[in-house]
N, CA, C and O atoms as a Maestro MAE file, in Angstrom:
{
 s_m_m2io_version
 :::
 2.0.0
}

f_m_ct {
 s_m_title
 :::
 protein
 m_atom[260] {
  # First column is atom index #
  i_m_mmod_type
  r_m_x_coord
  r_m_y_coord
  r_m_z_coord
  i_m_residue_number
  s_m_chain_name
  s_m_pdb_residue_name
  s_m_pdb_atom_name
  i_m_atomic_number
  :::
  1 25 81.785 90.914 -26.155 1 A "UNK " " N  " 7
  2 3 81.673 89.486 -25.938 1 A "UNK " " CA " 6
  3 2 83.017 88.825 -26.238 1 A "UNK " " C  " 6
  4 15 83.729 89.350 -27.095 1 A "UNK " " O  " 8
  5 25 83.634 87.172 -25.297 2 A "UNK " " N  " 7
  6 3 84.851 87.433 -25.559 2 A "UNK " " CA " 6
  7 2 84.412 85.980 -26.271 2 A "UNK " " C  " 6
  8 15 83.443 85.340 -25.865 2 A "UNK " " O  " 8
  9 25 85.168 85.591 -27.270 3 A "UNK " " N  " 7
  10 3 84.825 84.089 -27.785 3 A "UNK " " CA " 6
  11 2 86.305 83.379 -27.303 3 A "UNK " " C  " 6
  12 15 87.461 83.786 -27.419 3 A "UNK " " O  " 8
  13 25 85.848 82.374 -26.825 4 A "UNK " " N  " 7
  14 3 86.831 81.531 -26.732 4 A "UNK " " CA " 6
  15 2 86.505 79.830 -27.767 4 A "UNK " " C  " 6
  16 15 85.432 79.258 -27.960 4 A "UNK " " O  " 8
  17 25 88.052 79.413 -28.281 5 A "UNK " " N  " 7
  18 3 87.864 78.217 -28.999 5 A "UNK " " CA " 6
  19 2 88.864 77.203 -28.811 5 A "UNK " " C  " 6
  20 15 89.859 77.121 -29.531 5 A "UNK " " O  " 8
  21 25 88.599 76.379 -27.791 6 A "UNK " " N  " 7
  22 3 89.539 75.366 -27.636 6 A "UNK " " CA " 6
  23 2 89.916 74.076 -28.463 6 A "UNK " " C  " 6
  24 15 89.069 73.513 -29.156 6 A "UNK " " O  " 8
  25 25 91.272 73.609 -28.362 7 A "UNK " " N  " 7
  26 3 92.275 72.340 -29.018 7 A "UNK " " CA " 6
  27 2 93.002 71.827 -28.089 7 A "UNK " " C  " 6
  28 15 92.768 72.343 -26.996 7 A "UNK " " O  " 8
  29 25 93.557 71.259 -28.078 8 A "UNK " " N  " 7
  30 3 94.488 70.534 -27.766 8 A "UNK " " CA " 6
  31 2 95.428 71.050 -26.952 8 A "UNK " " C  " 6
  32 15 95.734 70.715 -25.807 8 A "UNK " " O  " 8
  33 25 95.831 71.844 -27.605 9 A "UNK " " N  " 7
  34 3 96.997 72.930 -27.495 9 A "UNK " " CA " 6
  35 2 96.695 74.096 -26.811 9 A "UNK " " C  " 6
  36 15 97.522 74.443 -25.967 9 A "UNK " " O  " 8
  37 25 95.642 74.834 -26.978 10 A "UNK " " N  " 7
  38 3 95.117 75.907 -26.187 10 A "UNK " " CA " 6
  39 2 94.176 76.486 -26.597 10 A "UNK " " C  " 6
  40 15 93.259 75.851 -27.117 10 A "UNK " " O  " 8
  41 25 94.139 77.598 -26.503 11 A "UNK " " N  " 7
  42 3 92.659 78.131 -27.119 11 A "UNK " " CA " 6
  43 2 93.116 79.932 -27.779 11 A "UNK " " C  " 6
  44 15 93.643 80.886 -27.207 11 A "UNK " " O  " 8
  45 25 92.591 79.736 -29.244 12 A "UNK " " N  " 7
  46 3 92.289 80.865 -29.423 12 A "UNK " " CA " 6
  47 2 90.637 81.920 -29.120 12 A "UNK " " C  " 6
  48 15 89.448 81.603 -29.118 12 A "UNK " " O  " 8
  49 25 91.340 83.183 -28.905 13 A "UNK " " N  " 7
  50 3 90.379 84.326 -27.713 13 A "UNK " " CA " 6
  51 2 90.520 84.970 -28.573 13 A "UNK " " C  " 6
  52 15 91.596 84.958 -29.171 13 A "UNK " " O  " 8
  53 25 89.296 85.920 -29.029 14 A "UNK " " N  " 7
  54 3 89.119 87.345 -29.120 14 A "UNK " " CA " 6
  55 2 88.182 87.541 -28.133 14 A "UNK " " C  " 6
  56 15 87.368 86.802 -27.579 14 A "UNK " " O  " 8
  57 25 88.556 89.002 -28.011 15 A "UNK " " N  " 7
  58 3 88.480 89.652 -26.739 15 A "UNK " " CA " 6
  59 2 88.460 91.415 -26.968 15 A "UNK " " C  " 6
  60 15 89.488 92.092 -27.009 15 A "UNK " " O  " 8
  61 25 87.356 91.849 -27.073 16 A "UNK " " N  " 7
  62 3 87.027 93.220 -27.357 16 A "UNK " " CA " 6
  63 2 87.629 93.386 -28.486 16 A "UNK " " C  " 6
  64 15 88.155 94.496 -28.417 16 A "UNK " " O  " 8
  65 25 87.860 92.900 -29.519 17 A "UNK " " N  " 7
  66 3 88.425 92.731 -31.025 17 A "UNK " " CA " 6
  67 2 89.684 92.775 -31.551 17 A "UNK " " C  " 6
  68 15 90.131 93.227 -32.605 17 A "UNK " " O  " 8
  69 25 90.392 91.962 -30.179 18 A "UNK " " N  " 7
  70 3 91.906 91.913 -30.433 18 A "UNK " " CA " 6
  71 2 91.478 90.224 -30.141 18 A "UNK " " C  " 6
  72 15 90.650 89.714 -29.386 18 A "UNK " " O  " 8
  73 25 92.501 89.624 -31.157 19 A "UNK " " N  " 7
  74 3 92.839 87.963 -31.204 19 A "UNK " " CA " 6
  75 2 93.966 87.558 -31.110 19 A "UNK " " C  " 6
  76 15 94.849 87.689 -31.958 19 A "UNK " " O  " 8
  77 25 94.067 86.899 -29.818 20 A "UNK " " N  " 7
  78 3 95.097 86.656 -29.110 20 A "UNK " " CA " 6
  79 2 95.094 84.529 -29.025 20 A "UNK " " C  " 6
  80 15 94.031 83.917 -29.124 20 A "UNK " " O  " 8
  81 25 96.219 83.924 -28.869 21 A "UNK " " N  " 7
  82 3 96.283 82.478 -28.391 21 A "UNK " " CA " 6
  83 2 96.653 82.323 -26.988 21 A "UNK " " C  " 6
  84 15 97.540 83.083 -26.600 21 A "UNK " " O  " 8
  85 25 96.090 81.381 -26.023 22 A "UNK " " N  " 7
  86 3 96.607 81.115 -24.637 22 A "UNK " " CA " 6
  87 2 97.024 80.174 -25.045 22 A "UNK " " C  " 6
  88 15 96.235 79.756 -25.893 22 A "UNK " " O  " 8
  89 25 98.371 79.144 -24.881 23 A "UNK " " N  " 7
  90 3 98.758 78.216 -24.598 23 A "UNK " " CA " 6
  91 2 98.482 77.225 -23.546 23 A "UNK " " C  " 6
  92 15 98.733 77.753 -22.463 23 A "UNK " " O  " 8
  93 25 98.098 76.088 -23.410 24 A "UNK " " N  " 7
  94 3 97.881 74.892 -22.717 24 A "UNK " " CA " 6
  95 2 98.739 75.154 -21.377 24 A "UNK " " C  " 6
  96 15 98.282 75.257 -20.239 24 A "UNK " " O  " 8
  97 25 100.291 75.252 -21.835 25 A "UNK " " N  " 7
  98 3 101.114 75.317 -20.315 25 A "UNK " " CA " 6
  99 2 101.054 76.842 -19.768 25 A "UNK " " C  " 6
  100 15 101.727 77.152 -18.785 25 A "UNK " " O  " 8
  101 25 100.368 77.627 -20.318 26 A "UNK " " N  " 7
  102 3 100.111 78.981 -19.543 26 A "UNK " " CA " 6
  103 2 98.911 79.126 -18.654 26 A "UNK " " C  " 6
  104 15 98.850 79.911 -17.708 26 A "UNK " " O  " 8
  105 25 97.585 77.978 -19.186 27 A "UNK " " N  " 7
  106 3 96.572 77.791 -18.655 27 A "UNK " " CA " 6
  107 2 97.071 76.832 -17.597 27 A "UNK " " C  " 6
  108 15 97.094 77.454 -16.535 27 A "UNK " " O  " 8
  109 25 97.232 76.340 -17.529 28 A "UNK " " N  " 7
  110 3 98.036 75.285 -16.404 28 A "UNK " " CA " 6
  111 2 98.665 75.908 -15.449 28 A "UNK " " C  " 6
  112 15 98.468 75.341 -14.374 28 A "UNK " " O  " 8
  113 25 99.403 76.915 -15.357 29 A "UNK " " N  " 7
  114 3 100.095 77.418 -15.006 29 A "UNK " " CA " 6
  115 2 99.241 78.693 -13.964 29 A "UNK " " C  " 6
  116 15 99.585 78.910 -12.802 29 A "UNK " " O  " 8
  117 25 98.247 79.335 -14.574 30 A "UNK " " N  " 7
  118 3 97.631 80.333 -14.068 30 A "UNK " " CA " 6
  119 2 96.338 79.760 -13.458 30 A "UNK " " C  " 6
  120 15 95.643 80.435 -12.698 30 A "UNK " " O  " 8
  121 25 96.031 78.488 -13.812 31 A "UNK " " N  " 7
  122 3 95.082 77.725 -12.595 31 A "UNK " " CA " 6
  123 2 95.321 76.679 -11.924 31 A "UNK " " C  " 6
  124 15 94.388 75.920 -11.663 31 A "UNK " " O  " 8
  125 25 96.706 76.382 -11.467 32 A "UNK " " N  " 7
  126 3 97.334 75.149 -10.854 32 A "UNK " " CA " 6
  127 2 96.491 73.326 -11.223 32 A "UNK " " C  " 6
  128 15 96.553 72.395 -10.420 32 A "UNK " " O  " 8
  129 25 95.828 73.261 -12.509 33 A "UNK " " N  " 7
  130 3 95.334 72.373 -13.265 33 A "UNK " " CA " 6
  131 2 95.858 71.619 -14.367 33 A "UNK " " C  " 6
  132 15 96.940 71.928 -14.868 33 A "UNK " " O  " 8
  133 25 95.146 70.613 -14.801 34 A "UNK " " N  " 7
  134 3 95.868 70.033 -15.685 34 A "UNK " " CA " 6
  135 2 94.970 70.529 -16.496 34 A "UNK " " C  " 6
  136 15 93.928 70.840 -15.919 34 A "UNK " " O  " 8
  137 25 94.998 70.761 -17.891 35 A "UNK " " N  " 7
  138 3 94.401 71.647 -19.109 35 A "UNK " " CA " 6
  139 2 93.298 70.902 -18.845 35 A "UNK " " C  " 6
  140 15 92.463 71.485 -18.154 35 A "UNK " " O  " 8
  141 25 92.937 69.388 -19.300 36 A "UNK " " N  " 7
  142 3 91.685 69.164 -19.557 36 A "UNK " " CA " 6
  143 2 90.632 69.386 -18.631 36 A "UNK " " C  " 6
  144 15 89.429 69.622 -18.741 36 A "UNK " " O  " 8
  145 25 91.594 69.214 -17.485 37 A "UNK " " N  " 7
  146 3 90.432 69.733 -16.201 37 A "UNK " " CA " 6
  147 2 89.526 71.115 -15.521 37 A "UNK " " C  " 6
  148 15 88.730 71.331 -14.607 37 A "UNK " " O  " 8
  149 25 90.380 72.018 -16.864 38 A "UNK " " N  " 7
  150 3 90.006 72.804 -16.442 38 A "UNK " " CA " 6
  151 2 88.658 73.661 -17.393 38 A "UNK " " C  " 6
  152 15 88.319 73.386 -18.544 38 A "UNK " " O  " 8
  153 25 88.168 74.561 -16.646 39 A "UNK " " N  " 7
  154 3 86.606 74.751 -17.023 39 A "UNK " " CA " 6
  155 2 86.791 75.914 -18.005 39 A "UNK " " C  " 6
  156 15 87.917 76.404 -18.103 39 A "UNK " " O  " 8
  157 25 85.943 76.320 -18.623 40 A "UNK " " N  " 7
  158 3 85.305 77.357 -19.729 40 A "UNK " " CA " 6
  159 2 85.475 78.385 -19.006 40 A "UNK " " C  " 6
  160 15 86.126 79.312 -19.487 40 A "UNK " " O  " 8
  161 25 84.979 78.489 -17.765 41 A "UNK " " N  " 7
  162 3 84.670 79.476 -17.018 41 A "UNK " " CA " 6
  163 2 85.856 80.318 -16.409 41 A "UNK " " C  " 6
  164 15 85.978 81.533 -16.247 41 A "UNK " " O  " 8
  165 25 86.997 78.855 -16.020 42 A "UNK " " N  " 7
  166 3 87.836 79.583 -15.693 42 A "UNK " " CA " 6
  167 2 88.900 80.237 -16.560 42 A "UNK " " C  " 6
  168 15 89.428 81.346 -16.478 42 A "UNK " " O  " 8
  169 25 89.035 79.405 -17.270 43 A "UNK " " N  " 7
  170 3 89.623 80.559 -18.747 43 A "UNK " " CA " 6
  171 2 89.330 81.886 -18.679 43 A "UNK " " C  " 6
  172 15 90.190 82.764 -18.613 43 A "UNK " " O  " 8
  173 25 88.088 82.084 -18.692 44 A "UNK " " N  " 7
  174 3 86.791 83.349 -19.059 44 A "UNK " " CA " 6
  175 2 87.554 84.605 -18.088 44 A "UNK " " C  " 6
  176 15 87.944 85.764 -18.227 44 A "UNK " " O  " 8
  177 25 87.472 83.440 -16.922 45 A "UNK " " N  " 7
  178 3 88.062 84.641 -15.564 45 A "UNK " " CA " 6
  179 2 89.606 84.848 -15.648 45 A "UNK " " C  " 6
  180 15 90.111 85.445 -14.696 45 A "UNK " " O  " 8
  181 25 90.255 84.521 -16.451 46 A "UNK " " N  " 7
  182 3 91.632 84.841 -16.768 46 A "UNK " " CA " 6
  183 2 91.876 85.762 -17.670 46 A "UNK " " C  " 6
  184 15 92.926 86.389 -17.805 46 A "UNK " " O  " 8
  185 25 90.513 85.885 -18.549 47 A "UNK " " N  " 7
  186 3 90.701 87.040 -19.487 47 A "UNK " " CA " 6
  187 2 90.216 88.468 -18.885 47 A "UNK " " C  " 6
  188 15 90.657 89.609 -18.748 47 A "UNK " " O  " 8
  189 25 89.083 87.746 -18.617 48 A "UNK " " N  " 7
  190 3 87.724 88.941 -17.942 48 A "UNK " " CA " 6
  191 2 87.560 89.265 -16.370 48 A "UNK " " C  " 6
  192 15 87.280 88.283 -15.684 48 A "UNK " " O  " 8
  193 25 87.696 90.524 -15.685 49 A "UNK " " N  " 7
  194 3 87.660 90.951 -14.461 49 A "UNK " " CA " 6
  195 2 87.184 90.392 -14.181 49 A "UNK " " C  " 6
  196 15 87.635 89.358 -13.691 49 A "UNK " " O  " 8
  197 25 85.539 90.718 -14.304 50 A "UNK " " N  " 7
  198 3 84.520 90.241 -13.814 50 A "UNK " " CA " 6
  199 2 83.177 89.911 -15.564 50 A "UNK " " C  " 6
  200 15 82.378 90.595 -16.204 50 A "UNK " " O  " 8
  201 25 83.639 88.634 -15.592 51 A "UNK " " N  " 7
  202 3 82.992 87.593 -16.824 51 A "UNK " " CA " 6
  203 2 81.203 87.651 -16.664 51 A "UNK " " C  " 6
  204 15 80.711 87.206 -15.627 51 A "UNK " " O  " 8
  205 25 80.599 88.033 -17.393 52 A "UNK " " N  " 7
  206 3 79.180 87.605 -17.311 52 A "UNK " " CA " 6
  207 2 78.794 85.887 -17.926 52 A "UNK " " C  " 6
  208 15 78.374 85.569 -19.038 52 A "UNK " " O  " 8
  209 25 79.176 84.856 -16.532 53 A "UNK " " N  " 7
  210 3 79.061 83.787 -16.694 53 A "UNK " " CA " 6
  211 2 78.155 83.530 -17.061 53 A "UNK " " C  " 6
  212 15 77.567 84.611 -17.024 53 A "UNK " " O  " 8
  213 25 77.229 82.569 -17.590 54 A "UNK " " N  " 7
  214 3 76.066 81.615 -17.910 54 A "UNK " " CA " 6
  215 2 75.968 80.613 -18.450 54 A "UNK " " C  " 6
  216 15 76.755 80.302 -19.344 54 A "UNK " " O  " 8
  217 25 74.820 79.707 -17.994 55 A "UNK " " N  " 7
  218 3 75.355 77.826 -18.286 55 A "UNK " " CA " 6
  219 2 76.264 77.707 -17.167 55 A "UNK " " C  " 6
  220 15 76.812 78.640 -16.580 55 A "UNK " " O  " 8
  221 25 76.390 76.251 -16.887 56 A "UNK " " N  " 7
  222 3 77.318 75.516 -16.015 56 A "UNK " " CA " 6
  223 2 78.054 75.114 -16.811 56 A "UNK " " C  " 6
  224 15 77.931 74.681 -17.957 56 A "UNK " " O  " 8
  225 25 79.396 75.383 -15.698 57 A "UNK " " N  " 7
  226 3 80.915 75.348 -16.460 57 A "UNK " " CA " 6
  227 2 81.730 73.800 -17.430 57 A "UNK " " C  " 6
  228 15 81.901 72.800 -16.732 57 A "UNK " " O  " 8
  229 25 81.988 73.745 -18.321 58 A "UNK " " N  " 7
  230 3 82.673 73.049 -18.833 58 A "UNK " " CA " 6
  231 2 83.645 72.325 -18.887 58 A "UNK " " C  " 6
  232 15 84.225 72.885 -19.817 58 A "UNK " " O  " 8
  233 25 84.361 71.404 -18.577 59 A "UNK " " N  " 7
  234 3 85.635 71.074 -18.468 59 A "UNK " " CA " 6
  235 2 86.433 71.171 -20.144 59 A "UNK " " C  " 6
  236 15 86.017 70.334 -20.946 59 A "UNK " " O  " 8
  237 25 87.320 71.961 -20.551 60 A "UNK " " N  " 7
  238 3 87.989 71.802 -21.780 60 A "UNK " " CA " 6
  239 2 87.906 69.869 -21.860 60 A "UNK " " C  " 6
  240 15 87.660 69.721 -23.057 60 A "UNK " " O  " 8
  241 25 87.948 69.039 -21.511 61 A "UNK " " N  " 7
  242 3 87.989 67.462 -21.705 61 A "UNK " " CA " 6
  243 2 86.740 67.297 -22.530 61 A "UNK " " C  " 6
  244 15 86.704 66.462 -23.434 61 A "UNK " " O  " 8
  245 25 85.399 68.310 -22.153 62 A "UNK " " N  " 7
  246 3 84.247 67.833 -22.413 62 A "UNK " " CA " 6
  247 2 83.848 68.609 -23.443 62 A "UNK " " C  " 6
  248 15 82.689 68.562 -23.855 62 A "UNK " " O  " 8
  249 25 84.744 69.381 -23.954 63 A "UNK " " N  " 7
  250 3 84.684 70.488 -24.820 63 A "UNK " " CA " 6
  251 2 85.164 70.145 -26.385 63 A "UNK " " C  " 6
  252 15 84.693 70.361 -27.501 63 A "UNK " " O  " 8
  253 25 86.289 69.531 -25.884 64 A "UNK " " N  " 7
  254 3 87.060 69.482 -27.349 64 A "UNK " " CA " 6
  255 2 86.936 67.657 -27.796 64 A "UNK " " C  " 6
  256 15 87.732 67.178 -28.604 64 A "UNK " " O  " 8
  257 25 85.927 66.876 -27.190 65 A "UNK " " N  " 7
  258 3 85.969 66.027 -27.246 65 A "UNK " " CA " 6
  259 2 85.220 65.740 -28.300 65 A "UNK " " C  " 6
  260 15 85.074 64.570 -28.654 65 A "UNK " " O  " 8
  :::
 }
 m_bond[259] {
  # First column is bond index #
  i_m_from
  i_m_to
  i_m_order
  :::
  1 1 2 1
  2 2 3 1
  3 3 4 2
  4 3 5 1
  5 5 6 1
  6 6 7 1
  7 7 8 2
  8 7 9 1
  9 9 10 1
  10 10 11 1
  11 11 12 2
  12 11 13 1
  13 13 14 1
  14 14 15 1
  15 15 16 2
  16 15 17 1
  17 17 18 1
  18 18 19 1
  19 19 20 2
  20 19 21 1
  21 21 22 1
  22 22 23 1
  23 23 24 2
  24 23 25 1
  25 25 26 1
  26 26 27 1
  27 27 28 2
  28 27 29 1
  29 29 30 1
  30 30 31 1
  31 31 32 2
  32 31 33 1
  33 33 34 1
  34 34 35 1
  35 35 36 2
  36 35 37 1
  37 37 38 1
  38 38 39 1
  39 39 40 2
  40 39 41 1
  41 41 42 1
  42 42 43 1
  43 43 44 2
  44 43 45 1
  45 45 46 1
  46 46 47 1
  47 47 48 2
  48 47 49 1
  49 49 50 1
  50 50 51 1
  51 51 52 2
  52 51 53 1
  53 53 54 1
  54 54 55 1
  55 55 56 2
  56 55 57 1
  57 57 58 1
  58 58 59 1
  59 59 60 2
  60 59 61 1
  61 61 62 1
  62 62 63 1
  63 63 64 2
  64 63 65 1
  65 65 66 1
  66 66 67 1
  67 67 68 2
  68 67 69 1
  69 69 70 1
  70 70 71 1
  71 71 72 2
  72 71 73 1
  73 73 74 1
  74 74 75 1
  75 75 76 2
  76 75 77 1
  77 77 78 1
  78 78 79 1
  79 79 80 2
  80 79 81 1
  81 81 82 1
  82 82 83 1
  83 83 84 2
  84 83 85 1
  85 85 86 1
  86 86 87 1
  87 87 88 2
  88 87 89 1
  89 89 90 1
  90 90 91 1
  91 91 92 2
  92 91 93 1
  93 93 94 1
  94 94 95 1
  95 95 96 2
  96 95 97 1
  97 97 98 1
  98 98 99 1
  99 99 100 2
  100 99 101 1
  101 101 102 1
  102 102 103 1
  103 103 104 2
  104 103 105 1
  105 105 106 1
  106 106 107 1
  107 107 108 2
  108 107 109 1
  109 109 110 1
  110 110 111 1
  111 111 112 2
  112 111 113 1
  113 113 114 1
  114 114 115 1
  115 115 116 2
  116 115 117 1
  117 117 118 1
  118 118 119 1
  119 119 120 2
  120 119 121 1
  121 121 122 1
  122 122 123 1
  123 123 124 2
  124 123 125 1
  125 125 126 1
  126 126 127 1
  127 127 128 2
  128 127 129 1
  129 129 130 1
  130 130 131 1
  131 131 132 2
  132 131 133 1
  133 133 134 1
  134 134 135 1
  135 135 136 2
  136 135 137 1
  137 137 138 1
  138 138 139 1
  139 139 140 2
  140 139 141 1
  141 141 142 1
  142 142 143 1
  143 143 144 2
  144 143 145 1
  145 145 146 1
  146 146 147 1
  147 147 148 2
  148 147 149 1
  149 149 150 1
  150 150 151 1
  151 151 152 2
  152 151 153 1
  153 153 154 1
  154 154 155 1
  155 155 156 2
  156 155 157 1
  157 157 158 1
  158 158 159 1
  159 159 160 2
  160 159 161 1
  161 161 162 1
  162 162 163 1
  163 163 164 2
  164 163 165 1
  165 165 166 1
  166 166 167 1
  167 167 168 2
  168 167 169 1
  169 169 170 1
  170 170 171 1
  171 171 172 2
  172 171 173 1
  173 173 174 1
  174 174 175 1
  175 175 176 2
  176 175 177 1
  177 177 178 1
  178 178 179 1
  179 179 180 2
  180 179 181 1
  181 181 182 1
  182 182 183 1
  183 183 184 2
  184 183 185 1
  185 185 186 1
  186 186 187 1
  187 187 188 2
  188 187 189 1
  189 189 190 1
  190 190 191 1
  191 191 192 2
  192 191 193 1
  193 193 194 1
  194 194 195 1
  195 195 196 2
  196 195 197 1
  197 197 198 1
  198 198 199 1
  199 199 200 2
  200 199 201 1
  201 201 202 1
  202 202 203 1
  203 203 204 2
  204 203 205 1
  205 205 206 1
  206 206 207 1
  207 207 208 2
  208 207 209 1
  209 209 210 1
  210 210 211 1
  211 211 212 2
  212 211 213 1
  213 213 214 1
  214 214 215 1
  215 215 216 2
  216 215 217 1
  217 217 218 1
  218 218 219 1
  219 219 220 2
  220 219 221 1
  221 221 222 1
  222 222 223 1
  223 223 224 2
  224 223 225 1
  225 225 226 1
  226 226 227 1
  227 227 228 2
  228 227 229 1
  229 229 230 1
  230 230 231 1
  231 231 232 2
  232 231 233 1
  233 233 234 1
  234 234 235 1
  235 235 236 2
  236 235 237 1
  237 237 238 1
  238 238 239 1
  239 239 240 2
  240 239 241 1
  241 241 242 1
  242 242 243 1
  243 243 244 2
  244 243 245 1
  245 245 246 1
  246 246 247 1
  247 247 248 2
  248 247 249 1
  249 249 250 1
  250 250 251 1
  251 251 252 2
  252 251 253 1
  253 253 254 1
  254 254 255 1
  255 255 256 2
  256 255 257 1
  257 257 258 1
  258 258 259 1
  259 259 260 2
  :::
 }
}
C-alpha cells in the first residue's frame, strides 16, 4: 500500500517501505498542472504502474485545505 501525505510543498510517499518526498515543482512538472489542481490519483499514477484506485479523485486544493 503506498501512503501518500500532502502540504504545501509536496508530499511525502512511502511506497513498498521506502520513504521518499515529491516536490510541488516536480509534480507540476510530470502532470503539466498547477499543484493544487492536481488529483490524489494522479500522484498515485506517478508512483504506481498500475494504482488500485478507489473513491473519486481529489484535488491536492481540497486535500490540504
Amino acid at each position: 500500500m503506498t501512503v501518500l501525505s500532502f502540504d504545501q510543498e509536496g508530499v511525502d510517499v512511502v511506497y513498498e517501505g521506502t520513504e521518499f518526498r515529491m516536490e510541488k515543482a516536480l509534480i507540476e512538472e510530470a502532470t503539466g498542472k498547477e499543484y493544487p489542481d492536481v488529483t490524489d490519483h494522479e500522484v498515485l499514477k506517478l508512483i504506481e504502474a498500475d494504482p488500485a484506485l478507489s473513491g473519486e479523485p481529489r484535488r491536492i486544493v481540497e486535500i490540504i485545505d
